[in-house]
TIDOMAR-652154 format. One record per residue (C-alpha): residue number from 1; x, y, z; chain. Coordinates in steps of 0.25 Angstrom, whole numbers, always signed. Example, Ala and Ser with C-alpha at 12.3 -4.5 7.8 and 13.67 -1.06 7.14 Angstrom:
! residues 2
{1,{+49,-18,+31},'A'}
{2,{+55,-4,+29},'A'}
This chain:
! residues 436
{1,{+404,+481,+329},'A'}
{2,{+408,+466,+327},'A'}
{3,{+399,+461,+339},'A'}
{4,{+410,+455,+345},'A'}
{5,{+413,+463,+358},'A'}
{6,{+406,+474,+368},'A'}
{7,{+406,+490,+365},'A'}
{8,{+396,+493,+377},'A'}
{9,{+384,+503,+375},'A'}
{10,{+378,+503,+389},'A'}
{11,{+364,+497,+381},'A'}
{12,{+363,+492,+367},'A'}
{13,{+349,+496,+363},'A'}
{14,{+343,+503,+374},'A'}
{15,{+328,+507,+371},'A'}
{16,{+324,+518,+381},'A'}
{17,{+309,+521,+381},'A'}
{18,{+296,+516,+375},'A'}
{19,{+304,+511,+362},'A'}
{20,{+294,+501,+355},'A'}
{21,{+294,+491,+345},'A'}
{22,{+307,+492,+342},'A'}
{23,{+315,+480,+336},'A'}
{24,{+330,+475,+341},'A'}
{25,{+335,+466,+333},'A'}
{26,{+328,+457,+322},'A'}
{27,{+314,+455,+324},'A'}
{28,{+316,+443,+314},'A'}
{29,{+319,+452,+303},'A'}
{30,{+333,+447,+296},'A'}
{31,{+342,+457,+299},'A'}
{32,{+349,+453,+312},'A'}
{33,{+350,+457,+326},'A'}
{34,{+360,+468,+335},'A'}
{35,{+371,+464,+343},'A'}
{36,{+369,+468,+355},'A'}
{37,{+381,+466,+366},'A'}
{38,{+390,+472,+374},'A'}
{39,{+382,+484,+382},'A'}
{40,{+385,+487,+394},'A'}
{41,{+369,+488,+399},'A'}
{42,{+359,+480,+393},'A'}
{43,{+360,+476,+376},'A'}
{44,{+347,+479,+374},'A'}
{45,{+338,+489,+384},'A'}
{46,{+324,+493,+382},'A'}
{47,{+319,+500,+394},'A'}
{48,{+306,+504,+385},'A'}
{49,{+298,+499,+376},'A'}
{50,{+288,+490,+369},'A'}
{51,{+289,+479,+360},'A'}
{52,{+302,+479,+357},'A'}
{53,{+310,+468,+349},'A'}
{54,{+322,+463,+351},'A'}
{55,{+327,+452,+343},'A'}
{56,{+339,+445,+335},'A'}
{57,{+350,+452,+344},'A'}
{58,{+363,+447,+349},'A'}
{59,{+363,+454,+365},'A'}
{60,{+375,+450,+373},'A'}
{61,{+383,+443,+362},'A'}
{62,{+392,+446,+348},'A'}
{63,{+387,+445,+336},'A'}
{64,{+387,+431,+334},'A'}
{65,{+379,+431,+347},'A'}
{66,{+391,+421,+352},'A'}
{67,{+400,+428,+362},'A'}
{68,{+394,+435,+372},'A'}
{69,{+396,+451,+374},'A'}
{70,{+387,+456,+385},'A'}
{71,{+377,+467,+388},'A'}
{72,{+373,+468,+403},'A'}
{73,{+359,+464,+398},'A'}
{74,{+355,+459,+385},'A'}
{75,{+339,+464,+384},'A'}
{76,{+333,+473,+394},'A'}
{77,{+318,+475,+391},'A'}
{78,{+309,+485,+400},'A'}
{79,{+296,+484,+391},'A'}
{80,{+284,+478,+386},'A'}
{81,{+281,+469,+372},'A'}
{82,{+293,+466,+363},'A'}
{83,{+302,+453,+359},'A'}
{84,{+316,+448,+365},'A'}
{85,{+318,+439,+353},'A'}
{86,{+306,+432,+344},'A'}
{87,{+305,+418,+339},'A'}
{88,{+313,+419,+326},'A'}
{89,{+330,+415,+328},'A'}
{90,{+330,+428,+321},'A'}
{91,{+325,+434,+333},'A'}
{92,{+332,+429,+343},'A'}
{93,{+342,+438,+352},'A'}
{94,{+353,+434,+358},'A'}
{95,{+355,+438,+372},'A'}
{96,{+367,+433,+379},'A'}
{97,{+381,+434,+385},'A'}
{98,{+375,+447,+394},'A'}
{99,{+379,+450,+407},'A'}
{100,{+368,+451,+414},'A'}
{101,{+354,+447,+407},'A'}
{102,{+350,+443,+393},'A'}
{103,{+336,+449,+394},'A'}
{104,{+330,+456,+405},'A'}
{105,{+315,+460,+406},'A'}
{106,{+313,+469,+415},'A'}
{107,{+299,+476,+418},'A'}
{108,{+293,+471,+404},'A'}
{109,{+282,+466,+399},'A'}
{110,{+279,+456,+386},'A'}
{111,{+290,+454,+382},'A'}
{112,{+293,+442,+372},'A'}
{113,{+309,+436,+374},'A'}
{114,{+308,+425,+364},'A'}
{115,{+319,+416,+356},'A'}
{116,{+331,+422,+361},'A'}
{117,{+345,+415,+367},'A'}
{118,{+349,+420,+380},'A'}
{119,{+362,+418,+385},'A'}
{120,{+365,+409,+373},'A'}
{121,{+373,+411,+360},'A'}
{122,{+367,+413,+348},'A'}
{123,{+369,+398,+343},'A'}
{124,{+362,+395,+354},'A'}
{125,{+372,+385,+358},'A'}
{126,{+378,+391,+370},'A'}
{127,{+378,+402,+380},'A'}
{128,{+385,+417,+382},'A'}
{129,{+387,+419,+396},'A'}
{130,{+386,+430,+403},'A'}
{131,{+371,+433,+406},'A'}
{132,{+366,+433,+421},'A'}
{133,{+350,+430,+415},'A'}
{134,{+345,+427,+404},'A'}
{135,{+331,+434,+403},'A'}
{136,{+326,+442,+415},'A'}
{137,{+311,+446,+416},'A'}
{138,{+312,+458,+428},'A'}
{139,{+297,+461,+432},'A'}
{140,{+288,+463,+419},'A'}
{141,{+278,+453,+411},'A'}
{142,{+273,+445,+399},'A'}
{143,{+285,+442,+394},'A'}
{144,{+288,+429,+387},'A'}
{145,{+300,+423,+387},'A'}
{146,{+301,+413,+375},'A'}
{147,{+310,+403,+368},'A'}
{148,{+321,+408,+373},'A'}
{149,{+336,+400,+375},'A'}
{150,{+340,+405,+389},'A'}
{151,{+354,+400,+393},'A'}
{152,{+367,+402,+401},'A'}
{153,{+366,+413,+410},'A'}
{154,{+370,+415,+423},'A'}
{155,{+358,+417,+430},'A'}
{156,{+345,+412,+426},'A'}
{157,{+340,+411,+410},'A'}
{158,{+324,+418,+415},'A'}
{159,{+322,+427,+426},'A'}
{160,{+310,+433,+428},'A'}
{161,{+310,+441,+441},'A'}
{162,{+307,+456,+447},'A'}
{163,{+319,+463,+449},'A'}
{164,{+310,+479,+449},'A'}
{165,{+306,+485,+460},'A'}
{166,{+292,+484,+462},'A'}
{167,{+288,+475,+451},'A'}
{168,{+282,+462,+451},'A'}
{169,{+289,+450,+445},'A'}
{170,{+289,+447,+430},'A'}
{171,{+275,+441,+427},'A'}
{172,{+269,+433,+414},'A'}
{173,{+283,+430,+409},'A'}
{174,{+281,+417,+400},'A'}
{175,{+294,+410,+398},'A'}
{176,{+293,+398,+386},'A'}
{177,{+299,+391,+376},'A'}
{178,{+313,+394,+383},'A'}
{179,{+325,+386,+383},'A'}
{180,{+332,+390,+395},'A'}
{181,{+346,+384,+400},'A'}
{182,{+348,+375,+385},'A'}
{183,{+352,+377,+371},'A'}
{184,{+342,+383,+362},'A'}
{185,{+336,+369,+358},'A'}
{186,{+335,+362,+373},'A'}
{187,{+345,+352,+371},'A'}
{188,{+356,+357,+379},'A'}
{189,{+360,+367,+392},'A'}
{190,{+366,+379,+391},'A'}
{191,{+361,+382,+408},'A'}
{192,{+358,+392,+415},'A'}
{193,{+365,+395,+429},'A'}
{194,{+353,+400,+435},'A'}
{195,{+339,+395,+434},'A'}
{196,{+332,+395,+421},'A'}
{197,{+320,+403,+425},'A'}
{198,{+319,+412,+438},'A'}
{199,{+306,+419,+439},'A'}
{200,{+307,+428,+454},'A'}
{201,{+295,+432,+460},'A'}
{202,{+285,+433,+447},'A'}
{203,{+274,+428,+443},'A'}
{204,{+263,+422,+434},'A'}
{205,{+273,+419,+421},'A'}
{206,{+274,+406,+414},'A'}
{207,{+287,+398,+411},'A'}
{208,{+285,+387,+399},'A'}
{209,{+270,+384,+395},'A'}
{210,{+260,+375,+389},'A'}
{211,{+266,+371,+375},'A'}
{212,{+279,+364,+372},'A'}
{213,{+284,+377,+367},'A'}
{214,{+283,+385,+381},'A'}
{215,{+293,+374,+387},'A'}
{216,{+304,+381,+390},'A'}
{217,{+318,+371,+393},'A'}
{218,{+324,+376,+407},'A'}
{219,{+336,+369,+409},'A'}
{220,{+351,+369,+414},'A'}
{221,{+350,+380,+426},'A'}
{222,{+361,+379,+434},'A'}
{223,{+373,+373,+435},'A'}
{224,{+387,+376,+435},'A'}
{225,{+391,+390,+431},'A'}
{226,{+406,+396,+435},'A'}
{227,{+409,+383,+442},'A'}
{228,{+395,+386,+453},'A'}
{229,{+385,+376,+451},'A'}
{230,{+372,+385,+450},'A'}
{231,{+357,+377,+454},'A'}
{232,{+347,+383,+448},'A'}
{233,{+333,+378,+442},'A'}
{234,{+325,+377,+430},'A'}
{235,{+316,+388,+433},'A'}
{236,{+313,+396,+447},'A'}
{237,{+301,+404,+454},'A'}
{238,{+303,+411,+465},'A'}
{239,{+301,+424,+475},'A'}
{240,{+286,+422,+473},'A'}
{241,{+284,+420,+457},'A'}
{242,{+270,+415,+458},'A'}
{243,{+259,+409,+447},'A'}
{244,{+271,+405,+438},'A'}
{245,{+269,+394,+427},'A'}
{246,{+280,+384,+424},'A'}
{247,{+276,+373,+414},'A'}
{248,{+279,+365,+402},'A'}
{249,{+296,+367,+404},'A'}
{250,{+308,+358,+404},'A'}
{251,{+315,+359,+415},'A'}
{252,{+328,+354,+415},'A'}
{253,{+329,+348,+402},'A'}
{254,{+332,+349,+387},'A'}
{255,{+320,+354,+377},'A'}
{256,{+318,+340,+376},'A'}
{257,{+314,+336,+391},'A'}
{258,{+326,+330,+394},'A'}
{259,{+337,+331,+404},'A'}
{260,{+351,+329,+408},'A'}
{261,{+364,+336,+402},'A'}
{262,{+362,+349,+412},'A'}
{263,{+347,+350,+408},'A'}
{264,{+343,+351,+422},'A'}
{265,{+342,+364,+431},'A'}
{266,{+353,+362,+441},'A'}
{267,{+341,+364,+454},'A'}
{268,{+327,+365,+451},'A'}
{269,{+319,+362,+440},'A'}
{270,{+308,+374,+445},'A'}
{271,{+310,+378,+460},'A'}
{272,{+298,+388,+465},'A'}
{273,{+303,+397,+478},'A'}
{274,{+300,+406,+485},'A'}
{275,{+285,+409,+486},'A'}
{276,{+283,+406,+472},'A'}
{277,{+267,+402,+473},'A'}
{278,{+258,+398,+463},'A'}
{279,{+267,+394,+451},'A'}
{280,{+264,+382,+441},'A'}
{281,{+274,+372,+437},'A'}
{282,{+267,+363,+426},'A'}
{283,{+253,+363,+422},'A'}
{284,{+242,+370,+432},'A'}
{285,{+229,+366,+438},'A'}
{286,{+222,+364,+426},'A'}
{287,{+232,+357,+421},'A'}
{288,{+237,+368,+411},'A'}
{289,{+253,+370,+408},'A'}
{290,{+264,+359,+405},'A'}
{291,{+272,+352,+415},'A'}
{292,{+287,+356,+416},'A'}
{293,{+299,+344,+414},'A'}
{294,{+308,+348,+425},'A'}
{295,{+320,+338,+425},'A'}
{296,{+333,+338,+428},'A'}
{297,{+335,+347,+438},'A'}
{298,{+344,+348,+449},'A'}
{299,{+352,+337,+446},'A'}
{300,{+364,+339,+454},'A'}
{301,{+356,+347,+465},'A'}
{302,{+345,+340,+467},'A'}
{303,{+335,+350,+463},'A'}
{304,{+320,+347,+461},'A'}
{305,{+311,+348,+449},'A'}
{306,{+302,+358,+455},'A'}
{307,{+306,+364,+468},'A'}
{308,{+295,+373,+477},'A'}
{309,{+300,+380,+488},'A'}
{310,{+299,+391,+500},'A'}
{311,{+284,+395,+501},'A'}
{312,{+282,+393,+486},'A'}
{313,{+266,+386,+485},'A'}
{314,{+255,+384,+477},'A'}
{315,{+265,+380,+465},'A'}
{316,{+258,+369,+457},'A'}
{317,{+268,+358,+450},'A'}
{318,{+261,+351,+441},'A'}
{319,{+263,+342,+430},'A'}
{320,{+278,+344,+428},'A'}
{321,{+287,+331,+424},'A'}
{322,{+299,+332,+434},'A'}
{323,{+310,+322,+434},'A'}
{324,{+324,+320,+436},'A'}
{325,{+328,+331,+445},'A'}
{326,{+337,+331,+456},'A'}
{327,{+329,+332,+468},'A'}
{328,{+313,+330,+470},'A'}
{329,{+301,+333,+458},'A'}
{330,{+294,+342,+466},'A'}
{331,{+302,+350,+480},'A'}
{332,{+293,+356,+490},'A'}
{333,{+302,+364,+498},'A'}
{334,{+316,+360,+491},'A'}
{335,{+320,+349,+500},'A'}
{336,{+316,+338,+494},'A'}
{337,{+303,+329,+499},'A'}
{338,{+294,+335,+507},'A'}
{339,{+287,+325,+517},'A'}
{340,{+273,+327,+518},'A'}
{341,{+265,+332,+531},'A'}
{342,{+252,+328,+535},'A'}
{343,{+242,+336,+530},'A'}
{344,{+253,+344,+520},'A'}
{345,{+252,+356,+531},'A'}
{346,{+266,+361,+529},'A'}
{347,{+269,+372,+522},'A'}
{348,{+281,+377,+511},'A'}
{349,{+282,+377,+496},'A'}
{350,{+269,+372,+489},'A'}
{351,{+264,+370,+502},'A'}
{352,{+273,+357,+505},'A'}
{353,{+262,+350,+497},'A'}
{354,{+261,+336,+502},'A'}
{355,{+264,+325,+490},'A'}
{356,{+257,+313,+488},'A'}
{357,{+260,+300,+493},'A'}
{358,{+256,+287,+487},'A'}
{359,{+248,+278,+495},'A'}
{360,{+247,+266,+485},'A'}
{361,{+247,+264,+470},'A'}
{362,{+241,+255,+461},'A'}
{363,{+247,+252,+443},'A'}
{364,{+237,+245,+438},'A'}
{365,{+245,+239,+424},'A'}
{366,{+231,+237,+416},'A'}
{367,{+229,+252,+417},'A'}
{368,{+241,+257,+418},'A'}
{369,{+237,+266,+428},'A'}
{370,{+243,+269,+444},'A'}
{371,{+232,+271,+455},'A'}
{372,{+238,+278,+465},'A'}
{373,{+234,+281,+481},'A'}
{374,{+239,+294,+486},'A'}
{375,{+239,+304,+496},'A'}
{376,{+243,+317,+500},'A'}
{377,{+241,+323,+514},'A'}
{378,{+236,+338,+511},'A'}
{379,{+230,+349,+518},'A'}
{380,{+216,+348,+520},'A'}
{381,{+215,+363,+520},'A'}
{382,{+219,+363,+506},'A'}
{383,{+206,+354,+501},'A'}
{384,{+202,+362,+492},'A'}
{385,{+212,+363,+485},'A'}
{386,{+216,+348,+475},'A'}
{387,{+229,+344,+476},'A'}
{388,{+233,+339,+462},'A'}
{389,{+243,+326,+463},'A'}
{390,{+251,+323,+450},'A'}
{391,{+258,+310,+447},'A'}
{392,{+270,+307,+440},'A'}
{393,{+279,+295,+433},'A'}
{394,{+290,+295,+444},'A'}
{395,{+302,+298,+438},'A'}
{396,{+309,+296,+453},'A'}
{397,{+314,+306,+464},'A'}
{398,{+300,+310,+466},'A'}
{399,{+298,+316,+453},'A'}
{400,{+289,+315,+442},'A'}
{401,{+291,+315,+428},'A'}
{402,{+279,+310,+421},'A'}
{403,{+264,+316,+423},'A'}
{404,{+253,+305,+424},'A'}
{405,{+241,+312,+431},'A'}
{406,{+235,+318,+444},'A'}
{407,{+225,+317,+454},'A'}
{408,{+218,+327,+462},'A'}
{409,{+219,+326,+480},'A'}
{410,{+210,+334,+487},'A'}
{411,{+216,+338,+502},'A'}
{412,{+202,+336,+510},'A'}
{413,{+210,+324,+519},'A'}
{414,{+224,+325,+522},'A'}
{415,{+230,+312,+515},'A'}
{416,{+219,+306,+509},'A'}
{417,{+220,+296,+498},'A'}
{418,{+217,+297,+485},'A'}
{419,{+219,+290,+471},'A'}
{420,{+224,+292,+456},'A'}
{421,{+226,+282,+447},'A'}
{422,{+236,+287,+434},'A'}
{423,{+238,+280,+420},'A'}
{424,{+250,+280,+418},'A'}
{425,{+256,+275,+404},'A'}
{426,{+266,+265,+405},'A'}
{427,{+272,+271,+420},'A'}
{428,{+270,+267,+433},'A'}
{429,{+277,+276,+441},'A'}
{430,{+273,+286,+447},'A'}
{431,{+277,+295,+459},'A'}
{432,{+269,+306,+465},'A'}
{433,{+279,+318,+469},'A'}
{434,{+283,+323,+480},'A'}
{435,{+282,+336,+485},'A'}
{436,{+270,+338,+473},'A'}
């Protein structure tokens, strides 16, 4: 009755079947939320039902939300509709210190998990351990995942994955706004030891966004946890999640865009595996999205900002500021720069796509401006297809941390040379990257 150590039920509130529009917690009233700790299941289990809310709890902790005092799983939701939190403070649930997840979706749909702390306490100013994952999404859609602090677990902060027989992957999952791996504010890590979002073999959702307010901070994956030094990236696609849309993040960094003190995930900023085909990192063909900021990263390991690899093609990497990682910008393959062929016939992560290679340039200091002769040795069975090269400010180690245009190569003759010429502000350095 003190809220200070477990007397287990097997679940806390356990809502059976088709319970709807039910309310645990707050909803923003005045009144406070439930403590809801200790159980030897799941705090919190709604196995059915509709637009349920749960809000302004203490699940996994005492009262204070300061100590932690586990359930097995903080939330599980088997559902559709309904609210994990809600934008007021007087909403927000605390879900730490459980043994295994904070809150696990599994075969639901629409489901809002907004302004919560996962795996923090409820200053805000540290972690509880204990929790494997942070949030889980198992099979389902729709949801979004928003404005959430997701930090010091065990395993990754975000998993979205298909764990059910004969379901598909979790698909239409938007993830913004998120500080995953910091304090509440961005300024300072708190880490994960896994990476900071895994999404296994689904499809079409979208992590970050067009406005400053999707950005989500994904930093401090990794490290060194129970004396084992963990690699593990900013954010991972793998096992055949396709049509994914990764734009407008910080990766590695503070909410401020800057690096150093840990900030960095300890491998990858964004590493795309096996067969993942079709994803966006940046801003698309029409030159839609925000680029990422991926800094920082793999420090010690030299992991790359963006890493492709296995039979993992048609991933388009466009418009993203990458600097100040430990290996390459862009790695074709994982082991560093990728010669190019004649005629770019070999085969392998985005096709092994030839880079380009400057064949003179030109700064014209009236102008301001950089003509620059290129060429790139494609295939000529591929004409119909443009092949869109961007240039960058060279912030060195073939990276690039600073947009300043594109140009458009057609593959009708292998190696042809052709011509751009850039303003470029006051800079006159550029490199074009490899492995683009």
């Amino acid at each position: 009755a003190t809220g200070t150590s477990a007397l287990p039920n097997s679940v806390g509130v356990w809502f059976w079947a088709d319970n709807n529009s039910n309310i645990i917690g707050t909803n923003g009233s005045a009144a406070g939320g439930n403590v809801i700790s200790g159980n030897s299941t799941s705090g919190i289990f709604i196995l059915s039902g509709d637009d349920n809310v749960i809000s302004g709890n203490y699940i996994g902790t005492d009262y204070q939300g300061m100590n932690a005092i586990p359930n097995v799983f903080g939330i599980e939701v088997r559902g559709s509709g309904g609210v994990i939190g809600g934008s007021g403070i007087e909403n927000r649930n605390v879900i730490s210190g459980n043994s295994n997840t904070g809150v696990n979706l599994r075969q639901a749909s629409n489901i809002r998990v907004e302004g919560n702390y996962i795996g923090l306490n409820s200053d805000g100013d540290d972690v509880l351990d204990g929790q494997s994952l942070g949030l889980r999404v198992n099979s389902g859609s729709g949801h979004t995942i928003r404005g959430n602090t997701i930090s010091g677990h065990e395993g990754s902060a975000i998993r979205i994955d298909n764990n059910v027989d004969g379901d598909v992957g979790a698909e239409n999952i938007t993830v913004s706004g998120n500080m995953i791996g910091t304090n509440p504010a961005g300024t300072s890590v708190l880490g994960n030891a896994g990476s900071g979002i895994v999404i296994v073999g689904s499809s079409n959702n979208v992590i970050g966004g067009d406005l400053e307010a999707d950005r989500n901070i994904i930093s401090g994956s990794g490290g060194v946890y129970n004396n084992v030094f963990i690699r593990a990236n900013g954010i991972t696609l793998s096992d055949g999640s396709n049509n994914n849309t990764v734009s407008g993040n910080y990766i590695g960094s503070n909410a401020n865009g800057m690096f150093g003190q840990d900030f960095g995930n300890t491998e990858h900023g964004i590493l795309i595996s096996s067969g993942s085909t079709g994803n966006i990192i940046g801003t698309d063909q029409a030159g839609n999205g925000l680029g990422n900021v991926i800094v920082g990263n793999g420090g010690s390991v030299d992991g790359d900002g963006i890493s492709v690899t296995d039979n993992s093609i048609q991933n388009r990497i466009s418009g993203n500021s990458i600097f100040s990682n430990g290996g390459i910008g862009i790695d074709l393959d994982a082991d560093g720069i990728t010669i190019n062929d004649a005629g770019d016939a070999d085969e392998g992560p985005n096709q092994l796509q030839n880079y380009p290679e400057i064949v003179s340039s030109e700064y014209n200091s009236n102008t301001d401006e950089l003509t620059i002769e290129y060429s790139i040795s494609s295939d000529v069975s591929e004409s119909a297809y443009p092949i869109e090269v961007q240039f960058f400010k060279n912030q060195g180690n073939r990276q690039g941390i600073t947009y300043l245009g594109s140009d458009s190569y057609e593959a009708s003759a292998a190696g042809t040379v052709t011509q751009v010429t850039l303003p470029l502000s006051g800079t006159n350095t550029v490199t074009l990257g490899e492995d683009v």
